[in-house]
C-alpha positions as CSV (number, residue, x, y, z in Angstrom):
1,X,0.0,0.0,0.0
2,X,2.8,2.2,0.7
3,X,4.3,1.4,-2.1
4,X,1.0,2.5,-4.4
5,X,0.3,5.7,-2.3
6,X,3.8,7.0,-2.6
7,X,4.0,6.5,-6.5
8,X,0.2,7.7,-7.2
9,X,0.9,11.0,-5.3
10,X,3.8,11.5,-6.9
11,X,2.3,11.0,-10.4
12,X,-1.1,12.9,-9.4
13,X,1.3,15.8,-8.3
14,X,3.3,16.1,-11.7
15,X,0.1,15.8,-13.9
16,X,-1.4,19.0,-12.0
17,X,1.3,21.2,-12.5
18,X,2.9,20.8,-9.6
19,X,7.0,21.2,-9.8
20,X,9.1,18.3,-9.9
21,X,10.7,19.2,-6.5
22,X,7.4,19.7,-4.5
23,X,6.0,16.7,-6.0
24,X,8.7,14.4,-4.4
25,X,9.1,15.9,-1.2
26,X,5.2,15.8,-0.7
27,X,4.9,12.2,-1.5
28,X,7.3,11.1,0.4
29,X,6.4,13.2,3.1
30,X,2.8,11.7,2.8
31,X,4.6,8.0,3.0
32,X,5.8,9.1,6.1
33,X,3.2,10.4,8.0
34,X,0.5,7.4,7.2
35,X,2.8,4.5,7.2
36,X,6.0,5.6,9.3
37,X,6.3,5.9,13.1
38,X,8.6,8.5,12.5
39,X,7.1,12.2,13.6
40,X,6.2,14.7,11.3
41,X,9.2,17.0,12.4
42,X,11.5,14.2,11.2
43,X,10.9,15.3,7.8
44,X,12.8,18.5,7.8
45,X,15.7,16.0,9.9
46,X,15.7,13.5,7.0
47,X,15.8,16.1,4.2
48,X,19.1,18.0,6.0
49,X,20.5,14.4,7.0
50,X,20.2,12.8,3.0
51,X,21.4,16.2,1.7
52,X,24.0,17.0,3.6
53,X,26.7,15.2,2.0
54,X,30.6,16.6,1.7
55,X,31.0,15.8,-2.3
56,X,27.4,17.7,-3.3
57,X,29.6,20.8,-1.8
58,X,31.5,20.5,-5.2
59,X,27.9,21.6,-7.2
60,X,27.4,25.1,-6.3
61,X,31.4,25.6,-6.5
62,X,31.5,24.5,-9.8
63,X,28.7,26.5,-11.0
64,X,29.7,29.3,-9.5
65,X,32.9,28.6,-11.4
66,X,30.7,28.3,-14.4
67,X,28.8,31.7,-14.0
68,X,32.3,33.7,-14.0
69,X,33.9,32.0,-17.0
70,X,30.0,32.4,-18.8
71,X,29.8,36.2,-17.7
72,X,33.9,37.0,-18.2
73,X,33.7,36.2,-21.8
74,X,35.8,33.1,-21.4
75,X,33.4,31.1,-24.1
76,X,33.9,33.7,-26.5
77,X,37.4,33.6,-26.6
78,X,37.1,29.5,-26.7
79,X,35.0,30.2,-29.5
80,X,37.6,32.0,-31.4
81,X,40.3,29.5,-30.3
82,X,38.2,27.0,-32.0
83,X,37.3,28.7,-35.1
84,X,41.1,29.4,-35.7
85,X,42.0,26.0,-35.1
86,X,39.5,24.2,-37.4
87,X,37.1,26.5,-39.1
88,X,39.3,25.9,-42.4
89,X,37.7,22.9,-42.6
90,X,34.4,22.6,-44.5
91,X,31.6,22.8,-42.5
92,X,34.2,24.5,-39.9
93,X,32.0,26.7,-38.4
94,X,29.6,23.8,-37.1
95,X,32.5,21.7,-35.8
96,X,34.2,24.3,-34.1
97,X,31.0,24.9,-32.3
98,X,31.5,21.4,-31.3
99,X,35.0,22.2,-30.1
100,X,33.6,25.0,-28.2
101,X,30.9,23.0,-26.1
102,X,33.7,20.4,-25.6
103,X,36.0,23.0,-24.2
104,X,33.5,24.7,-22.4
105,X,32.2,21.5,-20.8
106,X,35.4,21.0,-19.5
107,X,35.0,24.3,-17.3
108,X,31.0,23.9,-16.4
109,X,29.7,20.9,-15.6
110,X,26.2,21.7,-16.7
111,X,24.6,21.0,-20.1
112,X,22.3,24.2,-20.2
113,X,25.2,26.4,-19.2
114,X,27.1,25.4,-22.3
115,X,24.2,26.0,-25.2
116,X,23.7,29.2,-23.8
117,X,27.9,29.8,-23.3
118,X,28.3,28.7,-26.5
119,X,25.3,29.0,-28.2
120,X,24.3,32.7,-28.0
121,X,28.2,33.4,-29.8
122,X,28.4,30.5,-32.3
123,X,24.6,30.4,-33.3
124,X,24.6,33.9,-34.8
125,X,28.5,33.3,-36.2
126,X,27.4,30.4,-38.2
127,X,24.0,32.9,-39.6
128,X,26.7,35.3,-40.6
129,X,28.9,33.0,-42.6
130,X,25.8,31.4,-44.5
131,X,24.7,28.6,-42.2
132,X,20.9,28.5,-41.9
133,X,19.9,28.9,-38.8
134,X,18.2,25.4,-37.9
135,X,20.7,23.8,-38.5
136,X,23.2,26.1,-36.5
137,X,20.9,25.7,-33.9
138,X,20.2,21.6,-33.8
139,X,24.4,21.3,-33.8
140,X,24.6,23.2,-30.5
141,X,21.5,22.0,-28.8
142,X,23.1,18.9,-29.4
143,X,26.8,19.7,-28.6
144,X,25.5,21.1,-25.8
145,X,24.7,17.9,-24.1
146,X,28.6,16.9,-23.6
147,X,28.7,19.2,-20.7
148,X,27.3,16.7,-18.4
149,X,29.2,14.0,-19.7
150,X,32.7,15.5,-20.1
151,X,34.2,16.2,-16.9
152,X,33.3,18.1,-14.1
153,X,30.1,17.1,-14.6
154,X,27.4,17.8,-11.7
155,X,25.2,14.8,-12.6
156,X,28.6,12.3,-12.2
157,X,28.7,14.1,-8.5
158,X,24.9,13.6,-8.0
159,X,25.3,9.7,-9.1
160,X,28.7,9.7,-6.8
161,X,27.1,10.6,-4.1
162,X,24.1,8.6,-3.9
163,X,26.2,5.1,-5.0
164,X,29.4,6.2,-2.5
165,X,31.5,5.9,-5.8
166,X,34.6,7.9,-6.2
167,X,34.1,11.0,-8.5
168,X,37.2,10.8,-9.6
169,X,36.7,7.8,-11.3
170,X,33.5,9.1,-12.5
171,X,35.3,11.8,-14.2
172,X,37.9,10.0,-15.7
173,X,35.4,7.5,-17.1
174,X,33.9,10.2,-19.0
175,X,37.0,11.2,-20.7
176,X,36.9,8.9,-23.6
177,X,33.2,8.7,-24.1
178,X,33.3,12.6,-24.2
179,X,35.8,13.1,-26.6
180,X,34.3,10.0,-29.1
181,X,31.0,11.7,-28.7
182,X,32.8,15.2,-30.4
183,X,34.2,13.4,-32.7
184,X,31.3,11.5,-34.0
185,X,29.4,14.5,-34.2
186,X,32.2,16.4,-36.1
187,X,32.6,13.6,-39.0
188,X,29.1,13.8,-39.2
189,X,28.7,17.6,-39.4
190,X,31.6,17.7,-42.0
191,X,30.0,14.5,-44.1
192,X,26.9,16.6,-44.2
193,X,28.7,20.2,-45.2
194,X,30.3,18.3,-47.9
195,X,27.1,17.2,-49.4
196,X,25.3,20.6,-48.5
197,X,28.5,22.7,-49.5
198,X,28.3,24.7,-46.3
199,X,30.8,27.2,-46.0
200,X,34.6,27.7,-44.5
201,X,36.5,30.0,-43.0
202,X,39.7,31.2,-44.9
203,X,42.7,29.7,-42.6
204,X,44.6,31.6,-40.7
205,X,48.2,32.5,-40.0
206,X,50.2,30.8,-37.4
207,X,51.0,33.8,-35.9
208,X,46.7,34.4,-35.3
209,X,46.1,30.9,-34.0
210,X,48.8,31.5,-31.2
211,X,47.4,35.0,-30.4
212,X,43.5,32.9,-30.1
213,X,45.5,30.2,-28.1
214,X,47.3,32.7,-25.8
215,X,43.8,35.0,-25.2
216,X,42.2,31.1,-24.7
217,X,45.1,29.9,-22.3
218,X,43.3,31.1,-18.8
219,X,40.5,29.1,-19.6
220,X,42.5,26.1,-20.9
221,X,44.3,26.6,-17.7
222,X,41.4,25.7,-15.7
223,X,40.8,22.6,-17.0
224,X,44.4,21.2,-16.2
225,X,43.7,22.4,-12.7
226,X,40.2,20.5,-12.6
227,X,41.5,17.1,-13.8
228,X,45.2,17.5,-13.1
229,X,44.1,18.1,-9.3
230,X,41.7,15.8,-8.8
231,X,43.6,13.0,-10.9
232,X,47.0,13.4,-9.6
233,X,45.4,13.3,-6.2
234,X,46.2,17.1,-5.2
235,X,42.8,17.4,-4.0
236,X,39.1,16.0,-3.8
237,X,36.4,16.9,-6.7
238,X,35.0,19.3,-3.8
239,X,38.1,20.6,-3.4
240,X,38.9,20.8,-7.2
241,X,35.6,22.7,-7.3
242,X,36.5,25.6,-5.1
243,X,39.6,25.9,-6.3
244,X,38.0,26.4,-9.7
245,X,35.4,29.1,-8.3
246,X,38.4,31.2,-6.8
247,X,40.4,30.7,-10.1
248,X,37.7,31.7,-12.4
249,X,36.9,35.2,-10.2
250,X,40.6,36.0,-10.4
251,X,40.5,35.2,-14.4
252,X,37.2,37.0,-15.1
253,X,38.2,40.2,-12.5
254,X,41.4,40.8,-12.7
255,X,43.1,38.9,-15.7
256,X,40.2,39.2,-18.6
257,X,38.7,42.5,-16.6
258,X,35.9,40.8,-18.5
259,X,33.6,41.3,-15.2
260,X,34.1,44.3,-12.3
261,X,33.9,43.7,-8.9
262,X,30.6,45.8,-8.7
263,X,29.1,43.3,-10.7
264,X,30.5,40.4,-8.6
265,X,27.2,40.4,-6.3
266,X,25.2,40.1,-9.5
267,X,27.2,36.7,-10.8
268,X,27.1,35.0,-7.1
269,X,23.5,36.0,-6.5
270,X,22.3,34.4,-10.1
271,X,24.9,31.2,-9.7
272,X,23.5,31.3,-6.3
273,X,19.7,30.9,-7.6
274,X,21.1,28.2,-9.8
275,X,22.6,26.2,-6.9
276,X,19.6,26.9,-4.4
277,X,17.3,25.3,-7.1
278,X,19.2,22.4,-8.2
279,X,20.2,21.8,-4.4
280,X,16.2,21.9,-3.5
281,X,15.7,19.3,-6.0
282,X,18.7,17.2,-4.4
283,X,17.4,17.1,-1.2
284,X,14.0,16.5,-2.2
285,X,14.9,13.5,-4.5
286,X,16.8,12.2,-1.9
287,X,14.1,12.1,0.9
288,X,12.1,10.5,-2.0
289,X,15.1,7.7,-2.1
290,X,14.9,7.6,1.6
291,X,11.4,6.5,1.3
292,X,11.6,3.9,-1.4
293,X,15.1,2.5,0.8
294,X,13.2,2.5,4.1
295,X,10.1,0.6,2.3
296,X,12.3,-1.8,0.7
297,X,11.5,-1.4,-2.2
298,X,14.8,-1.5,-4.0
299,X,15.3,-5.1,-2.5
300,X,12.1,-6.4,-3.4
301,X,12.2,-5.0,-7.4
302,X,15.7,-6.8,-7.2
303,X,14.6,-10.1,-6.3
304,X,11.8,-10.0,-8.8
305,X,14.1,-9.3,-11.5
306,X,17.1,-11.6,-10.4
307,X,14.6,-14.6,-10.2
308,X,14.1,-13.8,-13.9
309,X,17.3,-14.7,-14.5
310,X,17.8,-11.4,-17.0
311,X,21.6,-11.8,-18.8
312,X,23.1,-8.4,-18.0
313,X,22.1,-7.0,-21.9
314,X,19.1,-7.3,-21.1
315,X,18.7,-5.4,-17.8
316,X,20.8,-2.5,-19.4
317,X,18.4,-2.4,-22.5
318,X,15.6,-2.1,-19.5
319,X,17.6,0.4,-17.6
320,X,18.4,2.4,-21.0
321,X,14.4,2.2,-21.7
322,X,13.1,3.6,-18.2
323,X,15.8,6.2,-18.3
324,X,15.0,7.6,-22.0
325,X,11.4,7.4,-20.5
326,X,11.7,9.2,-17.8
327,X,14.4,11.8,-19.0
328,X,11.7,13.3,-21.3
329,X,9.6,14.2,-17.9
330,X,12.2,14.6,-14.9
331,X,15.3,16.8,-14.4
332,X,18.7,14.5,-14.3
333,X,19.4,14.7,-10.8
334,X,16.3,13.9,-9.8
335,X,16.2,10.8,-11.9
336,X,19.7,9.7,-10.9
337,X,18.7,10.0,-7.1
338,X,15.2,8.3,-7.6
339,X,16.0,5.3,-9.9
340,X,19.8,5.0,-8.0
341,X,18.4,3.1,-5.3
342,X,16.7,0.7,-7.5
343,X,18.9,0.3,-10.4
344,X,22.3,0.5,-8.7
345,X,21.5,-3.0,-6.7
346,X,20.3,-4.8,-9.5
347,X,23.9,-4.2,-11.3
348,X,25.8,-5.0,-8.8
349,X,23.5,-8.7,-8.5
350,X,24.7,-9.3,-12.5
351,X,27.9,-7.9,-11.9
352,X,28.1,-4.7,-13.8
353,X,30.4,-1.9,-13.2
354,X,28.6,0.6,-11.0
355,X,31.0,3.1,-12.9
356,X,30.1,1.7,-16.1
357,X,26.5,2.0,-15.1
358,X,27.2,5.6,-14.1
359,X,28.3,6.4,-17.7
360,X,25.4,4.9,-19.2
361,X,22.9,7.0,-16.8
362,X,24.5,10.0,-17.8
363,X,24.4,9.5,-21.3
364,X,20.5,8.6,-21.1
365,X,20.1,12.2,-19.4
366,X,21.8,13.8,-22.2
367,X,19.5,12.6,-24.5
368,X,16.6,13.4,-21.9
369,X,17.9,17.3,-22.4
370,X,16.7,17.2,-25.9
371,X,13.8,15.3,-26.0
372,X,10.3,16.6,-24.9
373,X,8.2,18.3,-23.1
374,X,11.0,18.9,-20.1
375,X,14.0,19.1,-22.9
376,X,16.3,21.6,-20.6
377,X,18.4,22.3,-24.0
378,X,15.6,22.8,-26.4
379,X,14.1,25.7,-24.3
380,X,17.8,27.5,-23.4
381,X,18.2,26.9,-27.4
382,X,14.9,28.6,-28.2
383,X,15.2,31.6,-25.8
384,X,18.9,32.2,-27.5
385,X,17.7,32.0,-31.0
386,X,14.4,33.2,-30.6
387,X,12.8,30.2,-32.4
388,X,9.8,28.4,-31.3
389,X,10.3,25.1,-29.1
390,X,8.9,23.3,-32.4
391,X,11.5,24.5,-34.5
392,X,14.3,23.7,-32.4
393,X,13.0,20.1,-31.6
394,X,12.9,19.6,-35.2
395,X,16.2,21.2,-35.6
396,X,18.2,19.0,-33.2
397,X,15.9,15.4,-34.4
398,X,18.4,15.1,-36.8
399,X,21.5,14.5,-34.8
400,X,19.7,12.9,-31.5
401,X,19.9,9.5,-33.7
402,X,24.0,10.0,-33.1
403,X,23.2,10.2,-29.5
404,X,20.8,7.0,-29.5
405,X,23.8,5.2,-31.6
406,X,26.4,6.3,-29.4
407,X,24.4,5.3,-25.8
408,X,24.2,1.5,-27.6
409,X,28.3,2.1,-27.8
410,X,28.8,3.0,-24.2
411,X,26.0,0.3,-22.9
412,X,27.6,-2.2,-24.7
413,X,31.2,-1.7,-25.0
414,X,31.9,-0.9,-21.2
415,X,35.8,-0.6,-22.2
416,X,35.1,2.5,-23.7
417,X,34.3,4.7,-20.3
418,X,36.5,2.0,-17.8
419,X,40.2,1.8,-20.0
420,X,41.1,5.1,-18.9
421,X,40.2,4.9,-15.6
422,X,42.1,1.0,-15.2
423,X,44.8,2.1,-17.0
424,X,45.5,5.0,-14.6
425,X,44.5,3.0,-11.9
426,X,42.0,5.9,-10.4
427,X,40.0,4.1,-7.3
């Protein structure tokens, strides 16, 4: 009974309007009132107690980190890097918009963040040059999506903290995946400007591509402190992400000058906003996952499913199913911290890799950012570009089939997002 009450609240909640957030943390509450002998004031104690956990310190850091290199111009000049490095190419427009959001992925850790980074620069670049603006737009929308998977990432720290896994590892699991993902969509952009005859920039001088290197070097800087740190075992991801807030307010203030510190307050009160909401949705998803823990429910829907004796391909093409599901309805973290509980035992019964199984999560919620109705990328796309929500969905269809080719890649050949990691031996 429990069990049906919490899931139809939830449900009822959602279809009514109600936000994502409040839905959870009312049907759980309601859980907990009828069928715990827990007191109602235990509710507030349970949603401090599941969200207070040292490595979801690292999420506002690191979007606070991402609000000063956004606002201090850093994407623009990552932009320019990129042209100059391969916008001779044809079609070099498109894949150095690629370049960018891989770049700028690298410094954010947040999908939305890096279409609007990128996309409010590159968009109207490509328009300039000839590109129509569709197909501008579907590119980025979809590039856009690497910035949850390439490292930081604050859906690998959400999934970190609610399996005890070491982000580290997560981060250096998305490495590969990241960069094949760029790639594939770069041989396919410049397969399809070839056959369109898009346009290319002339190529520049070595002397230019050293002067867009040397005004991109701060923010290339940061990513070697990011990843360097955290790999070489300097510091924690936490740690890495607060060194990377203080490093980007130096770049953006008082290297770039990009930013003054009158309109410091400004960037810390909107990354701020950011953090509060995202953190709100944390701590509700996580009394949810209290509830479904306390209920057993995890334990039960894994000894259903092991007495089916599933082979481990089939479970994932489940898992990848319910994920693409619910990513078209639910904000990543929220899915990661509802399904977690469930999922995450079931893997380790058939013996997958719980970092493996983090990987293929995340690349499920990149495709969830593009898909409708609650497709975080389409609506950052359309407020950039001014396009309707339709347009933009039919802009980015296109290349989402790369994205549901690549997620049978990552489910299925685990050695692409666990060699680096073995090889380095990150724990």
């Amino acid at each position: 009974m429990s069990i049906i009450v919490l899931f139809a609240s939830l449900f009822i909640l959602m279809l009514i309007g109600v936000p994502i957030a409040i839905s959870l943390g009312i049907s759980a509450s309601i859980v907990i009132m009828i069928f715990s002998h827990d007191s109602i004031s235990s509710i507030a104690v349970k949603i401090y107690e599941t969200s207070e956990h040292y490595t979801l310190l690292a999420i506002p850091f690191f979007l606070l980190a991402g609000a000063f290199m956004t606002t201090g111009g850093v994407a623009r000049r990552l932009i320019d890097f990129a042209n100059a490095s391969v916008g001779h190419i044809r079609g070099g427009l498109a894949i150095a918009s690629v370049l960018s959001c891989m770049l700028f992925a690298a410094l954010s850790g947040s999908s939305p963040a890096t279409v609007a980074a990128v996309g409010s620069i590159a968009i109207a670049g490509m328009v300039r040059s000839g590109y129509p603006i569709e197909f501008g737009t579907g590119i980025v929308t979809n590039a856009g999506t690497l910035g949850i998977l390439i490292p930081p990432s604050v859906v690998m720290v959400v999934f970190a903290a609610a399996t005890e896994q070491s982000v580290g590892r997560l981060f250096m699991a998305g490495v590969m995946p990241g960069l094949l993902l760029g790639v594939i969509l770069m041989i396919a952009i410049y397969v399809v400007a070839r056959k369109k005859n898009l346009p290319a920039l002339p190529r520049v001088t070595l002397r230019e591509w050293l002067s867009s290197a040397r005004k991109a070097l701060w923010g290339l800087i940061l990513m070697v402190i990011i990843l360097g740190g955290i790999y070489s075992g300097i510091f924690t991801a936490t740690e890495a992400a607060a060194v990377a807030a203080v490093y980007s307010f130096c770049v953006a203030v008082f290297v770039y000058k990009d930013i003054s510190l009158k309109e410091c307050p400004k960037v810390l009160l909107e990354s701020g906003k950011l953090s509060v909401m995202l953190m709100f949705i944390i701590a509700n998803a996580m009394l949810f996952a209290h509830v479904l823990t306390t209920e057993q429910i995890p334990q039960q829907i894994t000894e259903i499913v092991t007495s089916m004796n599933l082979a481990p391909w089939q479970f994932l093409i489940v898992v990848n199913i319910v994920l693409l599901v619910a990513g078209a309805f639910m904000e990543p973290s929220a899915i990661i911290l509802i399904l977690v509980p469930i999922l995450y035992p079931i893997a380790m019964k058939l013996g997958i890799d719980p970092i493996h199984l983090g990987i293929i999560m995340v690349v499920n919620m990149e495709i969830g950012l593009l898909t409708p109705p609650v497709g975080l990328n389409l609506f950052v796309a359309s407020a950039i570009t001014k396009l309707p929500v339709t347009s933009v969905i039919r802009a980015a269809s296109p290349w989402l089939s790369i994205l549901l080719i690549f997620l049978l890649l990552i489910t299925y050949i685990p050695e692409i997002s666990l060699a680096l990691p073995d090889a380095l031996g990150q724990r």
